[in-house]
Structure formats: C-alpha cells, structure tokens
Backbone as JSON, one array per atom type, in Angstrom:
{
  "sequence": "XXXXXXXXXXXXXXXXXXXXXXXXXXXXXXXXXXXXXXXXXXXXXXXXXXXXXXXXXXXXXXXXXXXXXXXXXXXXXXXXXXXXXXXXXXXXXXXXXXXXXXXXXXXXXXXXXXXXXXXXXXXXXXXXXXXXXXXXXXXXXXXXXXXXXXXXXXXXXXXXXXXXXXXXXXXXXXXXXXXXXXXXXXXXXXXXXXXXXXXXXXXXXXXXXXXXXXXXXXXXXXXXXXXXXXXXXXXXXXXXXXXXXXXXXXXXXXXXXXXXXX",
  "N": [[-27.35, 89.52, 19.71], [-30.35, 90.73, 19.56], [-32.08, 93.28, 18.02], [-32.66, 96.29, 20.21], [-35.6, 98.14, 21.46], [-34.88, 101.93, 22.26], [-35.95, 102.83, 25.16], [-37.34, 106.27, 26.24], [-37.03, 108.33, 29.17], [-37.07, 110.93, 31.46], [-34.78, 111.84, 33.86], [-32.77, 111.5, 36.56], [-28.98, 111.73, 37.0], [-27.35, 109.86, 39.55], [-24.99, 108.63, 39.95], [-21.77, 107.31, 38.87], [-19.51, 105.0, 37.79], [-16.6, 104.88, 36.68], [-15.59, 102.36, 33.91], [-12.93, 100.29, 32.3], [-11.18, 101.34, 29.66], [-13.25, 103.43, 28.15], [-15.66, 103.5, 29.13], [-18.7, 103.39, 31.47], [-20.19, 102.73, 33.99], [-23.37, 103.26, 34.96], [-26.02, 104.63, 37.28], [-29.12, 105.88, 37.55], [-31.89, 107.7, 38.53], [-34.79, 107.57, 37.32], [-38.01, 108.99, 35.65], [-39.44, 107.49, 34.87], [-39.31, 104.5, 35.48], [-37.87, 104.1, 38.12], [-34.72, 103.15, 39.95], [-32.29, 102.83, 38.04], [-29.56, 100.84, 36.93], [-26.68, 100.6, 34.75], [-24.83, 99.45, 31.96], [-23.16, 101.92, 30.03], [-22.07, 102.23, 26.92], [-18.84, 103.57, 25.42], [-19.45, 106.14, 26.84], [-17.28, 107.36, 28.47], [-15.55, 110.57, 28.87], [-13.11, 111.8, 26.47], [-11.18, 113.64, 27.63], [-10.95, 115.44, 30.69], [-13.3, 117.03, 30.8], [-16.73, 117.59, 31.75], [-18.49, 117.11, 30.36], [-20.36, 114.48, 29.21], [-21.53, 111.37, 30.32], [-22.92, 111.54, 33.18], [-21.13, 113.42, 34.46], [-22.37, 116.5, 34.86], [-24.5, 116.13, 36.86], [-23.69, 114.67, 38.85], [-22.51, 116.36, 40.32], [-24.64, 118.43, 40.17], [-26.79, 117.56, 41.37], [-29.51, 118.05, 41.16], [-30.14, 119.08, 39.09], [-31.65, 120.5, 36.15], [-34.38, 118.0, 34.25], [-34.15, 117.9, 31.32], [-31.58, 117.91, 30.48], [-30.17, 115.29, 30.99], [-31.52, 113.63, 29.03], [-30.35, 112.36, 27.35], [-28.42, 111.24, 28.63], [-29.62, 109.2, 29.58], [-30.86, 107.52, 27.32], [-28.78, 106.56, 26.19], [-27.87, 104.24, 28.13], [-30.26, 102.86, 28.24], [-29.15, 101.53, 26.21], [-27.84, 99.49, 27.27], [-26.37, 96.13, 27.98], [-26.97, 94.92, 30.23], [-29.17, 95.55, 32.62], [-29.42, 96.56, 36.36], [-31.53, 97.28, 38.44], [-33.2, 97.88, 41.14], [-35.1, 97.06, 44.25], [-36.95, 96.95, 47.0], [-39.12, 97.14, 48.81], [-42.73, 96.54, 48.71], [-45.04, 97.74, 49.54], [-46.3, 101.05, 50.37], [-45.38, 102.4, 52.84], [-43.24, 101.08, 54.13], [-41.41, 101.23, 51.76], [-40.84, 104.22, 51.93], [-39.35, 104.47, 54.52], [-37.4, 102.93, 53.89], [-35.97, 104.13, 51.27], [-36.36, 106.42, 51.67], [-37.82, 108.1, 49.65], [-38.37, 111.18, 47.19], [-41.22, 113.23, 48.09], [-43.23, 112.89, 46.27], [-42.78, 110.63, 44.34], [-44.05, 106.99, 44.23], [-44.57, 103.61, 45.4], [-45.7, 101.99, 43.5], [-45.75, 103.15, 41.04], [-43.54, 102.71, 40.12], [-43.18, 100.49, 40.59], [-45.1, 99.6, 38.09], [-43.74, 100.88, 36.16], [-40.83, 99.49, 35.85], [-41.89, 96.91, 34.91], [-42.97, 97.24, 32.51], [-40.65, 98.23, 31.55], [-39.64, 96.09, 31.5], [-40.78, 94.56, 29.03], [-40.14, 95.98, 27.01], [-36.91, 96.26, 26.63], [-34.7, 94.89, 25.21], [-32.32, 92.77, 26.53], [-30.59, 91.55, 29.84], [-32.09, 91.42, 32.83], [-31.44, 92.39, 36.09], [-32.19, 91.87, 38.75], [-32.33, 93.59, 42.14], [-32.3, 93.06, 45.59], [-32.53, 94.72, 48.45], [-31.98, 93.61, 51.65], [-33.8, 94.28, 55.0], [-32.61, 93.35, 58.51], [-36.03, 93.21, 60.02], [-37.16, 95.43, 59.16], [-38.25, 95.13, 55.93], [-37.73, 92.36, 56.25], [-40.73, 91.01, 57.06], [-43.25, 88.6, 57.29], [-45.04, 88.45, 55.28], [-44.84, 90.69, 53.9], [-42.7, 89.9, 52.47], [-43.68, 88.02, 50.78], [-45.15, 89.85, 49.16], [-43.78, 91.42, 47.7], [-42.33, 89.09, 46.99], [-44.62, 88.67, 44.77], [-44.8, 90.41, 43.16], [-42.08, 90.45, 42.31], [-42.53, 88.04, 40.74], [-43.82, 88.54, 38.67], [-42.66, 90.29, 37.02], [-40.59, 88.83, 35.72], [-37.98, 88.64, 35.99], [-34.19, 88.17, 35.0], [-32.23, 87.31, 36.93], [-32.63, 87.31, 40.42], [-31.88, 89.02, 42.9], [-30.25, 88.68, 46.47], [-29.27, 90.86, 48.56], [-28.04, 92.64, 51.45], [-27.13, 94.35, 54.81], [-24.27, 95.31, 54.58], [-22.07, 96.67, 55.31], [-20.99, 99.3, 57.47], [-23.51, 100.82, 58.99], [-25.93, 104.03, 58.18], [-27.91, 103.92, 60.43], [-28.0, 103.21, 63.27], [-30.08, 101.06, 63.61], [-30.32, 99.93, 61.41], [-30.07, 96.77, 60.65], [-28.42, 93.87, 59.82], [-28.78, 90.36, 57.84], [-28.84, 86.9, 58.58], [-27.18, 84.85, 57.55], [-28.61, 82.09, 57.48], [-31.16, 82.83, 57.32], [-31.45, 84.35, 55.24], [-30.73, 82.37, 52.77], [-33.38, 81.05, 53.67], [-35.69, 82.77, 52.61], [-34.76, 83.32, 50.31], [-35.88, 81.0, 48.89], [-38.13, 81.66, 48.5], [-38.46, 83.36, 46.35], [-38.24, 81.94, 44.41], [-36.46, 80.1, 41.42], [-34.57, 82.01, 40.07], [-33.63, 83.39, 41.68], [-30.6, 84.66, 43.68], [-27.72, 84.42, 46.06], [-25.93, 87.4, 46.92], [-24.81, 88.44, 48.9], [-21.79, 88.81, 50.77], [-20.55, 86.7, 53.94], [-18.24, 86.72, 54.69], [-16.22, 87.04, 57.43], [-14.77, 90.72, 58.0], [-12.46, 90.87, 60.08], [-11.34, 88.54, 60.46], [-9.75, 87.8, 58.06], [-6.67, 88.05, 57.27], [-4.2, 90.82, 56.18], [-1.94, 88.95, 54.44], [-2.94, 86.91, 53.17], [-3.35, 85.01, 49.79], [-4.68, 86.76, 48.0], [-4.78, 89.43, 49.14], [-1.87, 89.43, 49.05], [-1.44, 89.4, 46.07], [-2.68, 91.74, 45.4], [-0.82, 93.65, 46.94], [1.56, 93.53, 45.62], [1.41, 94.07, 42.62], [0.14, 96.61, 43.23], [2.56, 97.41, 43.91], [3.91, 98.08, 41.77], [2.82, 99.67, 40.17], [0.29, 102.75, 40.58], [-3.22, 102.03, 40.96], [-6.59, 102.06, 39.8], [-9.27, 100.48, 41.13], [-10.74, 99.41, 39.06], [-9.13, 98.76, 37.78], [-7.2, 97.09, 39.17], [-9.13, 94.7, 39.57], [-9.09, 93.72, 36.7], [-6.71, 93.14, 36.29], [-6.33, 90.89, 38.4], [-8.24, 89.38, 38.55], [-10.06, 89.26, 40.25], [-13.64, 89.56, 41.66], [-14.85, 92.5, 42.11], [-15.95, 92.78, 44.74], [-14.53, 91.75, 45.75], [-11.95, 92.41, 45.83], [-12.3, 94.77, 46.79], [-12.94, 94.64, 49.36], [-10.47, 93.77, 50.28], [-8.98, 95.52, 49.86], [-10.01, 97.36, 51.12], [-8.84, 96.34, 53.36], [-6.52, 96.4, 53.84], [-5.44, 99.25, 53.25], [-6.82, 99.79, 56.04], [-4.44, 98.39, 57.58], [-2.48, 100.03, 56.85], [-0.9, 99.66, 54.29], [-1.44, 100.14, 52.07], [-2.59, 103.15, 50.33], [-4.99, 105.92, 49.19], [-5.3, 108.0, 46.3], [-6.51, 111.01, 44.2], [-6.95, 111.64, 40.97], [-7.55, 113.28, 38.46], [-10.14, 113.26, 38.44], [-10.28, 110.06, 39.22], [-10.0, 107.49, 41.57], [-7.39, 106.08, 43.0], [-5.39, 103.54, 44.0], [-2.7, 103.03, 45.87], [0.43, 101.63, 47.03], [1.93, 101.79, 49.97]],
  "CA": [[-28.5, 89.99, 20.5], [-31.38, 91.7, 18.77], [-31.8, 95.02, 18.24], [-33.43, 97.15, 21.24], [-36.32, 99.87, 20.99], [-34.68, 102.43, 23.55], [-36.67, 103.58, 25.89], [-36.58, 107.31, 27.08], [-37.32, 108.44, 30.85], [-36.88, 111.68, 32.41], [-34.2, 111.19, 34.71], [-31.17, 112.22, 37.02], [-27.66, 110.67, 37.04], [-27.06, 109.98, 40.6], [-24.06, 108.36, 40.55], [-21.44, 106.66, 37.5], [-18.52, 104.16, 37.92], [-15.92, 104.33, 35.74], [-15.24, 100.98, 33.29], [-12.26, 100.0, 31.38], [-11.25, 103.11, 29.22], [-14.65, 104.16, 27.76], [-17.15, 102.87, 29.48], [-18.99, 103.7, 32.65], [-21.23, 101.89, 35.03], [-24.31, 104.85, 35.97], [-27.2, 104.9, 38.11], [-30.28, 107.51, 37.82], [-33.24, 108.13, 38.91], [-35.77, 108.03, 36.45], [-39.2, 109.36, 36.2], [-40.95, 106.17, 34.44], [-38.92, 103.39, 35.55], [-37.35, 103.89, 39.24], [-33.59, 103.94, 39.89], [-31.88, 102.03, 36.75], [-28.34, 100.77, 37.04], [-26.38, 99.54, 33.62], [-23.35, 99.97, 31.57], [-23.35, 102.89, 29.29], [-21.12, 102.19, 26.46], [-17.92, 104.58, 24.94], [-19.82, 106.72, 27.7], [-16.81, 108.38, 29.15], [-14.82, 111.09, 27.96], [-11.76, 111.45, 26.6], [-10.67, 114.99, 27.99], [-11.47, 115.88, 32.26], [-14.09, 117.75, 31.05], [-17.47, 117.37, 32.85], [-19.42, 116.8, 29.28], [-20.32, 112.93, 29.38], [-22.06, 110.81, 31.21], [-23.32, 111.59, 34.9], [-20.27, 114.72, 35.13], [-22.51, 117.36, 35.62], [-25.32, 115.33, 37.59], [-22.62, 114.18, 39.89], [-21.91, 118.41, 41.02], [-25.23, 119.3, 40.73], [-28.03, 116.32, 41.63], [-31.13, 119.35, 41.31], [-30.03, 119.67, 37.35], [-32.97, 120.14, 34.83], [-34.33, 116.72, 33.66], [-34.13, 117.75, 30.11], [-30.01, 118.0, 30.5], [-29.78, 114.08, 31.0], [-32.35, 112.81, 28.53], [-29.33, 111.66, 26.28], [-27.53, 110.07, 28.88], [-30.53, 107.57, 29.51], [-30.86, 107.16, 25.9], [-27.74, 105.34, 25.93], [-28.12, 103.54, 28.74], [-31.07, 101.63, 27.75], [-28.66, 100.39, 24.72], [-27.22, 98.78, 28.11], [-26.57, 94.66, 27.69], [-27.49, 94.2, 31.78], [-29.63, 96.75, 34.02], [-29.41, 96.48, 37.73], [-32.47, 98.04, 39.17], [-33.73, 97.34, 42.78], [-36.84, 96.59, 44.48], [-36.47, 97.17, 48.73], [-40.53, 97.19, 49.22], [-43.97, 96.42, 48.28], [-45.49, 98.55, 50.2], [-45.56, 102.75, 50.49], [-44.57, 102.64, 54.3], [-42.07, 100.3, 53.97], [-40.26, 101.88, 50.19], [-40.42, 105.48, 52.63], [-38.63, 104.22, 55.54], [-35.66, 101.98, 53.63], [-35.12, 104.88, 50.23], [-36.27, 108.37, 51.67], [-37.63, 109.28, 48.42], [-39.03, 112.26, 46.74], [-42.78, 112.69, 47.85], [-43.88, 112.29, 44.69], [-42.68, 109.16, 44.3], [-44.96, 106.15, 44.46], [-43.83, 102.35, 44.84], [-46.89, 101.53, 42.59], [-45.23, 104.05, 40.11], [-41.71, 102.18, 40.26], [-43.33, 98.79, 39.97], [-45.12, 99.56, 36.9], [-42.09, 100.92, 35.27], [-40.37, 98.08, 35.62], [-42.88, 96.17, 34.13], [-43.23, 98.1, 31.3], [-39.38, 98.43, 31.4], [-39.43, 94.53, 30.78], [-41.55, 94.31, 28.14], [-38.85, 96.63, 25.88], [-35.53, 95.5, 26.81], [-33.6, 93.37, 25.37], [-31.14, 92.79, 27.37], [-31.08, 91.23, 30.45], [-32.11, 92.54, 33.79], [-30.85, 91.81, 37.38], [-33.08, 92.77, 40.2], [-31.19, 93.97, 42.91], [-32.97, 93.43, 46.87], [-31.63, 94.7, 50.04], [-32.97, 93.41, 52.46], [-33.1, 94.81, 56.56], [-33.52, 92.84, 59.2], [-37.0, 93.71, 61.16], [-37.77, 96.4, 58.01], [-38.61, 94.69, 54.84], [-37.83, 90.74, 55.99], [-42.01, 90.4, 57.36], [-43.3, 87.22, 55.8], [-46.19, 89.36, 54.46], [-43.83, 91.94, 52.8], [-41.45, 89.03, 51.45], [-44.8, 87.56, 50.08], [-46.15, 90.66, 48.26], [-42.64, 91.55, 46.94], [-42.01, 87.9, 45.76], [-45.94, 88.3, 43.54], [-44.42, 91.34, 42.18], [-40.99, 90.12, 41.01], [-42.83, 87.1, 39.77], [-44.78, 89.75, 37.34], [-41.55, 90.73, 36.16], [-39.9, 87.77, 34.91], [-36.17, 88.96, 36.11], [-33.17, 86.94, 34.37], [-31.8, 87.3, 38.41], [-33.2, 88.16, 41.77], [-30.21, 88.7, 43.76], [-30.69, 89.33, 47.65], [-28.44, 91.76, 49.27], [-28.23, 92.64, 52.71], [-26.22, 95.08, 55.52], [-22.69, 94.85, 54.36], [-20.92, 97.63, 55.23], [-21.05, 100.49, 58.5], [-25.12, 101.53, 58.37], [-25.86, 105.3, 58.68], [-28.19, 103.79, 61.21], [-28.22, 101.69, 63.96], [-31.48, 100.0, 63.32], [-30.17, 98.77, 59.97], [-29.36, 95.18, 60.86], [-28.04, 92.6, 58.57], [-29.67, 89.33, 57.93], [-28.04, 86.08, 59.0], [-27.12, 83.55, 56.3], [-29.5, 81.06, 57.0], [-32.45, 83.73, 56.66], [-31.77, 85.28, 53.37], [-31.19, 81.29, 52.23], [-34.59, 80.83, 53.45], [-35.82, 84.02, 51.61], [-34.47, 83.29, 48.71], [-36.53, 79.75, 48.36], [-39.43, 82.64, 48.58], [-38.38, 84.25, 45.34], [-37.7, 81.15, 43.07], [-34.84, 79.8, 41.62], [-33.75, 82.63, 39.69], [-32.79, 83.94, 43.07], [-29.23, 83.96, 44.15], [-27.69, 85.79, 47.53], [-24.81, 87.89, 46.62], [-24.05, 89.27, 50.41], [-21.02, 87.73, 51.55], [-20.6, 87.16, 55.34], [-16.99, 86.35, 55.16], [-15.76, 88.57, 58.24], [-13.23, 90.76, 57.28], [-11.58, 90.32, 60.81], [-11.12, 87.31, 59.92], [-9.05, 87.85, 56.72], [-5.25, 88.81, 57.18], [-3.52, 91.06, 54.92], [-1.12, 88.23, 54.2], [-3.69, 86.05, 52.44], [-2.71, 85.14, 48.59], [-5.3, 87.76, 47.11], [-4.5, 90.52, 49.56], [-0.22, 89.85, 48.7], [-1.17, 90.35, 44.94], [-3.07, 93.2, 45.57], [-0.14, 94.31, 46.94], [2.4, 93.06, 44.44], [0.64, 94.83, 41.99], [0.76, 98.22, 43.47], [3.96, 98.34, 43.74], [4.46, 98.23, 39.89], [1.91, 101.4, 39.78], [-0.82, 102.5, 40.91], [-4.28, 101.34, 40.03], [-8.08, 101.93, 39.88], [-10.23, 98.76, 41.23], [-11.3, 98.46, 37.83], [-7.45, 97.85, 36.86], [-7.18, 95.81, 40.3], [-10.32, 93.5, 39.22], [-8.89, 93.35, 35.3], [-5.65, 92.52, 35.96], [-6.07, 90.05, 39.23], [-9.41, 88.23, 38.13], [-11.32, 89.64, 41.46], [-14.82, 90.31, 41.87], [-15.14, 94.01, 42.72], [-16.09, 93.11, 45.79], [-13.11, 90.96, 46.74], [-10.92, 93.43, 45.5], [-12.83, 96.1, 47.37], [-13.02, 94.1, 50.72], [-9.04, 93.6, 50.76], [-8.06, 97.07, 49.75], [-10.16, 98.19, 52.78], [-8.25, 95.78, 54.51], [-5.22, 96.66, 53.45], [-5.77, 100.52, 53.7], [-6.71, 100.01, 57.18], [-3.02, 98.49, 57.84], [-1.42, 101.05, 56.48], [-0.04, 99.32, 53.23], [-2.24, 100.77, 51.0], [-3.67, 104.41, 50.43], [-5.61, 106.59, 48.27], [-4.98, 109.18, 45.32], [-7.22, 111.07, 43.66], [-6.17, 112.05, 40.4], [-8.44, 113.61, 37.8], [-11.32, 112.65, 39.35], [-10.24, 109.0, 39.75], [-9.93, 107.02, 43.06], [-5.94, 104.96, 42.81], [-4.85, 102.67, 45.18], [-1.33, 103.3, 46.03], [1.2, 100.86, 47.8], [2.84, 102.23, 50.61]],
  "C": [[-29.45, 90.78, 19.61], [-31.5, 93.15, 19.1], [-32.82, 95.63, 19.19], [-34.2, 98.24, 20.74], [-35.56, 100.66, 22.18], [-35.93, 102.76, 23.57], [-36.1, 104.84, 26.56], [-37.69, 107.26, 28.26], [-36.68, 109.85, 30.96], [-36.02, 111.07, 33.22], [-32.95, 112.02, 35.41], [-30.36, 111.54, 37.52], [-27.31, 110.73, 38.79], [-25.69, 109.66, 40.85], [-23.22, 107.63, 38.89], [-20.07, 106.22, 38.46], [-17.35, 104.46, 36.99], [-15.32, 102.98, 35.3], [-14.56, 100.58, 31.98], [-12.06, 101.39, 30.56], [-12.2, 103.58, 28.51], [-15.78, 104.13, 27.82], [-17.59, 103.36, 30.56], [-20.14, 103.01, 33.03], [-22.33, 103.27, 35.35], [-25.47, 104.15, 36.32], [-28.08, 105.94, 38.04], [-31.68, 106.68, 37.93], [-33.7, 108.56, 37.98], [-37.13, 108.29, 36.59], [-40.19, 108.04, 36.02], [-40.6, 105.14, 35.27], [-37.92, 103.12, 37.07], [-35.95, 104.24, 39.26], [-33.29, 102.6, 39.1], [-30.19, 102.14, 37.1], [-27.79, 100.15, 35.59], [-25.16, 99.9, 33.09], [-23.61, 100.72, 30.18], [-21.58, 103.01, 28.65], [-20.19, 103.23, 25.86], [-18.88, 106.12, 25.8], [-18.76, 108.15, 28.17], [-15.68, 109.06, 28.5], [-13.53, 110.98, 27.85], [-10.57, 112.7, 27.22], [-11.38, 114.9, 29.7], [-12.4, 116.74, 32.28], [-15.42, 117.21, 31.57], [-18.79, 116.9, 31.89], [-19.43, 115.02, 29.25], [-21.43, 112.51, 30.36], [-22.08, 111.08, 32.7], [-22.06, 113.02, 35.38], [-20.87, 116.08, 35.46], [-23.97, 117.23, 36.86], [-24.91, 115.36, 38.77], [-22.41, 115.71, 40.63], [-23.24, 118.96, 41.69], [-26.58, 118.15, 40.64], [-29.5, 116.83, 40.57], [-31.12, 119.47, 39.83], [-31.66, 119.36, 36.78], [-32.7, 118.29, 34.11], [-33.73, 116.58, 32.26], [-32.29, 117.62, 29.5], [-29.49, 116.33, 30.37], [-30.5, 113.22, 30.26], [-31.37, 111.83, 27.66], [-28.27, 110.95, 26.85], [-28.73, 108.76, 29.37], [-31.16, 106.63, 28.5], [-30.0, 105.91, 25.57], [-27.5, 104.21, 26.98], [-29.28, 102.42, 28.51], [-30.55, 101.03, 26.3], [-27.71, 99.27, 26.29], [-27.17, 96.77, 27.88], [-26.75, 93.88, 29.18], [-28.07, 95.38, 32.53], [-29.74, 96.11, 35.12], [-30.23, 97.44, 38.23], [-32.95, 97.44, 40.79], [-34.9, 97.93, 43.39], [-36.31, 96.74, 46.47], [-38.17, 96.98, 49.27], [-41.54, 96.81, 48.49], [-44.62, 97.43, 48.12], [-45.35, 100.64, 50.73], [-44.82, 103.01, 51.16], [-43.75, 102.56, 54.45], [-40.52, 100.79, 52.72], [-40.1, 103.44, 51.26], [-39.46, 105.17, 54.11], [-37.01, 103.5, 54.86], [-34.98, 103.18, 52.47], [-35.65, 105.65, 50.59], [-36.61, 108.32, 50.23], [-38.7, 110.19, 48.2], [-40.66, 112.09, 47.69], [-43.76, 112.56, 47.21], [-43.95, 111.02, 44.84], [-43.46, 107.57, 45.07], [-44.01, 104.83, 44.03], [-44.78, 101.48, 43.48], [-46.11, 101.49, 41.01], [-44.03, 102.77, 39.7], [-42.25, 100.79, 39.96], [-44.12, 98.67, 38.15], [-44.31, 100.06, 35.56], [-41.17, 100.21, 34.86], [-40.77, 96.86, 34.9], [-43.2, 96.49, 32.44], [-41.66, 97.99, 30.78], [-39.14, 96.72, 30.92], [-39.94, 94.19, 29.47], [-40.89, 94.92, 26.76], [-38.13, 96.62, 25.67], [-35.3, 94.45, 26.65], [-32.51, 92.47, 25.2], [-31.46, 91.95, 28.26], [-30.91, 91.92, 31.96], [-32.29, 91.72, 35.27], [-31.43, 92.4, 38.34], [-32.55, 92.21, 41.62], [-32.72, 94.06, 44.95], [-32.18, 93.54, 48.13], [-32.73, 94.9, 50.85], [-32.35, 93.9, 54.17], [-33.87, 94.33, 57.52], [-34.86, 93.91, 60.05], [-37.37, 95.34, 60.37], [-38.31, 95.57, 56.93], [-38.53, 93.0, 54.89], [-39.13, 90.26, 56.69], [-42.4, 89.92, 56.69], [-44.28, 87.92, 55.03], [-45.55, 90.54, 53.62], [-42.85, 90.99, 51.61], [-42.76, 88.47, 50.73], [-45.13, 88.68, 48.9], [-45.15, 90.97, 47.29], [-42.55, 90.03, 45.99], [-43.27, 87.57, 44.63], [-45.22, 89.41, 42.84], [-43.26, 91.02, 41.48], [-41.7, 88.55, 40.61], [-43.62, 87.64, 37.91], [-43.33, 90.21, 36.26], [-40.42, 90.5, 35.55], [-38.41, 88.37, 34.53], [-35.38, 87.62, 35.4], [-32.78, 86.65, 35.4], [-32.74, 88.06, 39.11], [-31.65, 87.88, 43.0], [-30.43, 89.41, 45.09], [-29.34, 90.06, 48.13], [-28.64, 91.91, 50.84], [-26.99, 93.17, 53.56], [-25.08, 94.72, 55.52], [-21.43, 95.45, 55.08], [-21.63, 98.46, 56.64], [-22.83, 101.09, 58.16], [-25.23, 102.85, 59.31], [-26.79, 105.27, 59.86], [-28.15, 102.88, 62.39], [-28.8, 100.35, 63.96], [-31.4, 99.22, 61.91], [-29.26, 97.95, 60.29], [-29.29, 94.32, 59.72], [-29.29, 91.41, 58.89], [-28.86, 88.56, 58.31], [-27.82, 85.01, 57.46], [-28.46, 82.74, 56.23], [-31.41, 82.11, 56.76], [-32.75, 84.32, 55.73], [-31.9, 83.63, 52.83], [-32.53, 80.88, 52.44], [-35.47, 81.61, 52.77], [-35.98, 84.13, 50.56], [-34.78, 82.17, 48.06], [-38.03, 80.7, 48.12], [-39.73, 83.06, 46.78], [-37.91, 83.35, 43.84], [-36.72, 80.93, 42.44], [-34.12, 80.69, 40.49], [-32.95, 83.18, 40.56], [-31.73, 83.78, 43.51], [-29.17, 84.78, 45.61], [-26.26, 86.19, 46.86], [-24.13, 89.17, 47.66], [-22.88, 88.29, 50.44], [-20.98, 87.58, 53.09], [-19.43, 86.57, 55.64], [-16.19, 87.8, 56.28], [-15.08, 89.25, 57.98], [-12.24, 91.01, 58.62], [-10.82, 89.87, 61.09], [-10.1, 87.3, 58.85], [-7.9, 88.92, 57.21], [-4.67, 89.15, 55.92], [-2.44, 90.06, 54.1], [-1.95, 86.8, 53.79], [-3.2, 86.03, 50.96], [-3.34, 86.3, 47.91], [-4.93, 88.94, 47.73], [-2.63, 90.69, 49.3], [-0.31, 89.95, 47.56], [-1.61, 91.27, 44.86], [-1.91, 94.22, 45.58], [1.6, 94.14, 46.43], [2.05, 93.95, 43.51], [0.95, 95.65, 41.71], [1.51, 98.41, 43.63], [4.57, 98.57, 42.74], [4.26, 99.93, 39.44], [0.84, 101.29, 40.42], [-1.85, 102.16, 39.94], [-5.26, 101.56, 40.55], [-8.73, 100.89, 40.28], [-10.77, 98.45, 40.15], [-9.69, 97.89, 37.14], [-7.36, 96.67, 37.92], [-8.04, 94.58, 39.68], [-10.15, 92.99, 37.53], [-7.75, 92.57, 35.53], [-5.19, 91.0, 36.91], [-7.24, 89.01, 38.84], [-10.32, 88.06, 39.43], [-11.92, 89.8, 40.94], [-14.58, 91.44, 42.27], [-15.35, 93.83, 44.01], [-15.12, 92.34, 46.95], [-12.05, 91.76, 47.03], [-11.2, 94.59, 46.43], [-12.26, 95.65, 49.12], [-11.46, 94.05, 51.09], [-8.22, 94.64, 50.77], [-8.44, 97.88, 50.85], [-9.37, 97.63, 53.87], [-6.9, 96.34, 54.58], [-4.72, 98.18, 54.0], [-5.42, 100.63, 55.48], [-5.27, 99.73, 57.85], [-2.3, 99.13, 57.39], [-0.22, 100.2, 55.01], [-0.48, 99.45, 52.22], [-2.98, 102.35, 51.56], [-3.56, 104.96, 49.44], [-4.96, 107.61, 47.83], [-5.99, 109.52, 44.46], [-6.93, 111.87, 42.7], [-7.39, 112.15, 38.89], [-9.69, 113.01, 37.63], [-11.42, 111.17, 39.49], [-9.59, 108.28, 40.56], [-8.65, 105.88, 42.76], [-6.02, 104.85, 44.02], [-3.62, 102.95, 44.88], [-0.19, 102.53, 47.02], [2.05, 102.05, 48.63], [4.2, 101.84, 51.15]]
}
C-alpha cells in the first residue's frame, strides 16, 4: 500500500473496541472530518493503565482536544475508516445524531471530502437509515449526490437493528433499503440483517459452538469471532441469544467484556 500523509483533526475518542492483542477498533469525533471509525494499530496497552488509546476519553468525554491529538494521528495510519453519513440536510443530521450546536452537516461533508483526497486507505461509508426520518426520496437523492462526490470504496446501508431509545425509530423493510441501495450505485451493499432472532434456537450449529467453546474458557467476541470464523455480528446475535437462555453470561475483567458458559 503506499505510504499515507496523516492527517491531524482535533478530536474526542468516543468510544474504542478492543482487537486481537494490540490493536483497537476507535471512534471520535473530530473537528475537521465528522465521526471517524478505523483500526488503530499496536494501539492498546500492555499494562490496565488508562494511557492508550480512547482510556481516558472513555471516563471523561469533555477532555481537552489537545489530550487526543496523538490518538488520531495514528488512526489515520488506519488501512479501513468507517465514517457515517445519516443526512443531507441540517434538520434532518439534528433530529437522527443530536449533535453539538456547532456542528454543521456542510462542515462534516466537506471533511470527508477533503478526508478522501489524503487517505490511502480505503474508506467504508456507513448509512443508517430510519424509516419516515431520513428514507424521503428527496433526502435519499441529495445524500446519494453527496456520496457520489466522495468516491467511497463501500456505501453500506444500515438500518434499526437492535431495541431503539425511541419509539419513532422504525426499521426499514428489506425490500426498501434494496430499493435504496439501487439509489446509491453499485458500490452499495446492505449490511442490516433481518434474520429474526426469535426465530433462531440456541441449538443451531453456530450457537452449540459458541457454546462448546466456552466451556474450554472464557472468551471476548473478538476471541469468539477468531476462533469460530463469525462475523461479529453473528457471534453477537447468538450470544444475546444465548445469554437470554441462561447458558451464557457476562464477566468483566480488567475492563474487558467475557462471555462465560454457564
């Protein structure tokens, strides 16, 4: 791969993953370029102390910008960013991300733009979409001229997966994000699933090695998804399942989240 100019940004770590033993997945909020997702390599430490990537972010959100300039440093040596796009429009970006009132979608789109033009890497633009918020054909229109400006490697649609802190956030249906996503060209994929999880008994082959597994030891979903050859979100979807029957539960053990066979 060729060598990258970083780019710096003002910014604050909102959130980090842990990946494999020295790596970490983070998320921040930056000032140039919106909220930036990527993998930030030999990232995480080797002691429980709070020095590293996104550990004192994570405590205290409000931190001085100038405290995290060196973890977005290394992040733009990232080899995939995951950033996301939810609006066109001001009305519309203040109703789906609450943010700052500073914050302009104008701002966030030319960041991105700019953010393309320096990276290189490749970069996965991330849309969640809600029904009867952001799926008006005139919003999916203005959005799909803007990610055409920004010549994504992916446009990947998303959409209400999980329990929404509101009512009014409705999912989409299958065949409406597939139509959607003929909107946005064929880099576009959908990467909702709408397999129920109702539907899915713990006694399926991926949910009995799950729990095969754990009974060796416990394990992190990044050991779950290394050692079974899940997606994260297969792995995720069956351990909630699992959980909920009572044959799996949580440990939290220097600040990371084990699955535990019961």
């Amino acid at each position: 791969m060729n060598a990258r100019t970083p780019l710096r940004s003002e910014a604050i770590v909102l959130r980090f993953t842990n990946y494999g033993e020295s790596d970490r997945i983070v998320t921040c909020l930056t000032a140039l370029y919106g909220k930036v997702r990527g993998m930030a390599k030999l990232a995480k430490p080797k002691s429980d102390s709070l020095i590293g990537i996104g550990g004192p972010a994570e405590d205290n959100p409000a931190q001085d910008f100038s405290s995290v300039r060196r973890q977005v440093d290394e992040i733009m040596q990232a080899d995939i960013i995951l950033p996301s796009l939810d609006a066109a429009s001001q009305n519309i970006f203040e109703r789906i991300n609450r943010p700052h009132r500073s914050v302009r979608i104008n701002t966030i789109v030319e960041g991105l733009q700019a953010f393309r033009k320096e990276f290189a890497g490749e970069i996965w633009l991330e849309i969640m979409l809600i029904k009867n918020m952001n799926d008006d054909p005139q919003e999916l229109k203005r959005m799909a001229g803007i990610v055409s400006s920004l010549h994504m490697d992916r446009v990947q649609l998303n959409t209400v997966t999980r329990p929404p802190s509101e009512p009014s956030s409705m999912r989409l249906s299958d065949s409406e994000l597939r139509n959607i996503c003929r909107t946005f060209g064929p880099a576009c994929e959908i990467i909702s699933t709408f397999e129920k999880t109702a539907d899915i008994h713990v006694d399926t082959s991926e949910a009995s090695l799950i729990r095969e597994t754990l009974k060796r030891r416990p394990l992190t979903l990044d050991d779950i998804v290394r050692i079974t050859g899940m997606s994260h979100f297969d792995a995720k979807t069956r351990l909630g399942i699992l959980e909920k029957e009572g044959l799996v539960k949580t440990a939290v053990v220097n600040d990371e989240l084990y699955y535990v066979s019961t």
